[in-house]
ROPAVEX-766542 format. One line per 10 residues: number of its first residue (from 1); their letters; for each residue y, x, z of C-alpha. Coordinates in nm, 3 decimals. Example, Ala and Ser with C-alpha at 12.3 -4.5 7.8 and 13.67 -1.06 7.14 Angstrom:
1) AS) -0.450:1.230:0.780 ~ -0.106:1.367:0.714
***
This chain:
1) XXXXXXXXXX) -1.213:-2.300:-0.194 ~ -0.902:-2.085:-0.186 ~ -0.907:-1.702:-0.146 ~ -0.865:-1.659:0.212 ~ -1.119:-1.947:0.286 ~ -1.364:-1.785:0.054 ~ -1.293:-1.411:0.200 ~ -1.428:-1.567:0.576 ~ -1.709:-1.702:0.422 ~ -1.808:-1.378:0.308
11) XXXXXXXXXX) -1.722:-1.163:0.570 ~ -1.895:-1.427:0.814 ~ -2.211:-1.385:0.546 ~ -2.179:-0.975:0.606 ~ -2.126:-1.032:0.950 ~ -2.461:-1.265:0.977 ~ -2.663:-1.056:0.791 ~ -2.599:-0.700:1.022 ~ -2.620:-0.859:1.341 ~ -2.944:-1.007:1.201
21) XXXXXXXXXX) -3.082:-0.655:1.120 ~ -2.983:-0.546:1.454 ~ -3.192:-0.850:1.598 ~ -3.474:-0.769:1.378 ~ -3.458:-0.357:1.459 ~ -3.441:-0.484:1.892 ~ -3.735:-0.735:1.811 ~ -3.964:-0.421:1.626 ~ -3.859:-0.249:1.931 ~ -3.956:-0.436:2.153
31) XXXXXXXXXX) -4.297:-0.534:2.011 ~ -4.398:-0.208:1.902 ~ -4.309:-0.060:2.253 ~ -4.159:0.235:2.096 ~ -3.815:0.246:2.292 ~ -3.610:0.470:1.953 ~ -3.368:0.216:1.731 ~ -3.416:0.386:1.378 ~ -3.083:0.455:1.214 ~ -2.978:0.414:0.847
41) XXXXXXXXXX) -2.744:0.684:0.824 ~ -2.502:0.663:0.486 ~ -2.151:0.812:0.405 ~ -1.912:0.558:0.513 ~ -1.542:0.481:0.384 ~ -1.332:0.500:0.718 ~ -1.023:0.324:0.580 ~ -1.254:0.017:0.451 ~ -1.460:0.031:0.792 ~ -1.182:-0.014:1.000
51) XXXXXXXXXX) -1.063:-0.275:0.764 ~ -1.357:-0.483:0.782 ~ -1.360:-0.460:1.164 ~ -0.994:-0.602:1.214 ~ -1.118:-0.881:0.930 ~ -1.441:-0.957:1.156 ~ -1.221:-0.986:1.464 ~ -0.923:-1.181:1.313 ~ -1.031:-1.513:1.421 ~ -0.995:-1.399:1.813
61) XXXXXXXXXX) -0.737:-1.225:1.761 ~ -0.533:-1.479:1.593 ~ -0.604:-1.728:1.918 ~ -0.394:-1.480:2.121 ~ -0.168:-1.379:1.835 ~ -0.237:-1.025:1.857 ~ -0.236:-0.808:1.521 ~ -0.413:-0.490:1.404 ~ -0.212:-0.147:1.291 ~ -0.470:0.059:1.077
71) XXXXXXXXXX) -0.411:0.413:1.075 ~ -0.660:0.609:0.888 ~ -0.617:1.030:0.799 ~ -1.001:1.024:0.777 ~ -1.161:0.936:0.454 ~ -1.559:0.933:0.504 ~ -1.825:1.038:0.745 ~ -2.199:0.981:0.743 ~ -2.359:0.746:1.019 ~ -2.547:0.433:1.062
81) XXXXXXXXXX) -2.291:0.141:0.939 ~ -2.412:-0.133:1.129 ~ -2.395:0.072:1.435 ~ -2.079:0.200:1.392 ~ -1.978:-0.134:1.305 ~ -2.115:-0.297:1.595 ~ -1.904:-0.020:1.782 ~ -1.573:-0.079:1.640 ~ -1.617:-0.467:1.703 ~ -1.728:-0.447:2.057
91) XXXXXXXXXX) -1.406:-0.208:2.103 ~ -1.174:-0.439:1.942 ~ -1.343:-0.672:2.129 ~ -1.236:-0.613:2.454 ~ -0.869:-0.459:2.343 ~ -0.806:-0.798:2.238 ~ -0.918:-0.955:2.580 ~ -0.710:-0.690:2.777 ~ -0.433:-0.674:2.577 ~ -0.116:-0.895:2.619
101) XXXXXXXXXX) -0.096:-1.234:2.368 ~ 0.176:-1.119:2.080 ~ 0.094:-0.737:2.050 ~ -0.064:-0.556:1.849 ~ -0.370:-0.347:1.838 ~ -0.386:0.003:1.640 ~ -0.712:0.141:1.488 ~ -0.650:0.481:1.424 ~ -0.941:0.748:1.278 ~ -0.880:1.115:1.263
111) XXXX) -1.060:1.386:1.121 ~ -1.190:1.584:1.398 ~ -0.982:1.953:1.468 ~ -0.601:1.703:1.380
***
């Protein structure tokens, strides 16, 4: 396998394994009846969250030709990263499906007061 081939398979692997702890934490909910998602708050790298989030979305956005610009004057923050995660790909998400094919997307993070 070459590098970028290899790099999918592992953010697909990352990708698999939070969106199956987010199934698992909706199941407990649900079968517990307690209606509160518990959150695994830990400091989180901005600049590598944001990368990871354009890598995760890369395969739509590539369909419409559509780019990320990653500006990032932030450098952590503590919060759940799956959630956060989940977040940032549902955003990019739907800028890719509402923005025109050929342009490009930026993902900007700022500390808070700039």
């Amino acid at each position: 396998l070459n590098t970028e081939t290899h790099s999918r398979i592992e953010s697909l692997k990352v990708n698999i394994e939070r969106l199956l702890a987010l199934v698992n934490d909706l199941l407990t909910v649900a079968e517990s009846g307690n209606e509160k998602l518990k959150a695994a708050p830990q400091q989180i790298e901005v600049e590598e969250l944001l990368l990871r989030a354009s890598r995760d979305l890369e395969g739509m956005s590539a369909k419409r030709q559509i780019s990320f610009k990653i500006s990032c004057k932030s450098k952590s923050f503590y919060a759940d990263k799956n959630r956060v995660m989940q977040v940032l790909v549902n955003l990019g998400s739907n800028a890719i499906k509402f923005s025109p094919a050929g342009s490009e997307i930026e993902l900007e993070a700022v500390d808070e007061g700039d």
